[in-house]
Structures are given as C-alpha cells and as structure tokens.
N, C-alpha and C positions, 0 to 999 in steps of 0.2 A: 706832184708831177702826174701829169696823165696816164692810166694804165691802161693796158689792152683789154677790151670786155670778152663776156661769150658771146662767140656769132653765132645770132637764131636762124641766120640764113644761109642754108647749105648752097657751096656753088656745084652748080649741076652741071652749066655748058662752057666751053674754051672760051667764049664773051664775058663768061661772069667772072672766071680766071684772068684776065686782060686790065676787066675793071678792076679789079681788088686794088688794095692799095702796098701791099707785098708786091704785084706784080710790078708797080709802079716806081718799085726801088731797085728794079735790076733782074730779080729772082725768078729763077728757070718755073716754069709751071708746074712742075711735081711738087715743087718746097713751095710752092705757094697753096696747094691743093692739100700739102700736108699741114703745115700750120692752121690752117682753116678750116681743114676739114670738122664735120662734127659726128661723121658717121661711126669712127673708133671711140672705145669708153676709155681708152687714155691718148685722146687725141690731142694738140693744142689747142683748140677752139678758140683761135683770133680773129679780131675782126679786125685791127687792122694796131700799123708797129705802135709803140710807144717814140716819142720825141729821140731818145737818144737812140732806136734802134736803126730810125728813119735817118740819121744827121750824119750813123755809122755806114751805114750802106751807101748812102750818097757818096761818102765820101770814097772807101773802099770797092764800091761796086759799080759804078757808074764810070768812076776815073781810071777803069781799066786799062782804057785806048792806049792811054798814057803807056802804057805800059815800064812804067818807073816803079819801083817797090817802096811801100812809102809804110811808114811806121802810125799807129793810130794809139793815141793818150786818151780812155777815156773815164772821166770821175763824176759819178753822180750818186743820189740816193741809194740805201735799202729797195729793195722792191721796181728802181724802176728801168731793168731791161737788158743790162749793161751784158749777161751771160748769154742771150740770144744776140746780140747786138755783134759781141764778138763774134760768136759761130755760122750764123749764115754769111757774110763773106766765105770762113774755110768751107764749110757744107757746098756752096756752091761752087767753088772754084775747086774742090774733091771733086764734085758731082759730075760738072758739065764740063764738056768739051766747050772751050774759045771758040776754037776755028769752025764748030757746026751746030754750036748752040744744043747739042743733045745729050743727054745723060750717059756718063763711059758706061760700057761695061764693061763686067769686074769678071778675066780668063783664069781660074781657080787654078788651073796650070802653073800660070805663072805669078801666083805671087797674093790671088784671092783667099779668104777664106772658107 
C-alpha cells in the first residue's frame, strides 16, 4: 500500500494550503497545515493521505451535509494509515465549527483545560 512520504515542500501561502491534497479531503486549514507542516521537529511531515486515509475522509468528511451518523469499518495493513484515518474526521469535527467553518475556541471557564 502506498505510504505518506516527507514533504520537502513547506507550504507557506493560503494557495499552497487549498492545493494540498489534505485540503482536498474536507480538512479545516490548520489540520492540514499541521499535518504538513515541516517547520516542528515532531511534526507529521505529509505530503499527502494514504489510500485508506483518503477513502475514510471522503466518506466521513465530505458526507457531512447528510447530516446522518453513519458508522465507518475500516481493515487494512500494518503501517498503512488506518489510526490517522480514524482521527481526522473526530480532530475535525472537535476542531471546527459546521455552521462557520472556524476553529471553536476552547472558554477554560466552562469546561477547557
């Protein structure tokens, strides 16, 4: 199965973020800026998903509108993706607000860490 390489190419502008192929699966532009980035020494350094991270987002990410709660089975190799694949749907639908597209934030008052 195909795996994610290092990306040697940092994205620098909101264009380069747009083009990626993370943004392409749904994913608000901070998680795709995170995943990619390569400016952290424990950063993901993706260039771009693996097969099943891609097929889990589509399906989880994109059929949102739906707005139906739909269950995801997924079984594949060792090594190829399956533990990101799960978490960016919840990473994202934690992260971002539906209704404005923008990342919540977190009022430590009520209930933050």
């Amino acid at each position: 199965a195909p795996k994610a390489r290092e990306n040697n190419d940092e994205i620098t502008t909101d264009k380069d973020i747009d083009q990626h192929p993370f943004s392409k699966l749904g994913l608000h532009a901070r998680l795709v800026s995170a995943l990619c980035s390569t400016k952290c020494a424990r950063g993901f350094h993706l260039s771009r998903p693996t097969v099943i991270q891609e097929q889990a987002c589509k399906s989880l990410l994109l059929d949102e509108s739906s707005k139906k709660s739909s269950n995801l089975f997924i079984q594949s190799e060792t090594g190829s993706g399956k533990t990101l694949a799960y978490l960016l749907p919840v990473l994202q639908q934690m992260a971002v607000d539906r209704s404005s597209g923008r990342i919540k934030k977190v009022d430590r008052d009520i209930g933050g860490t």
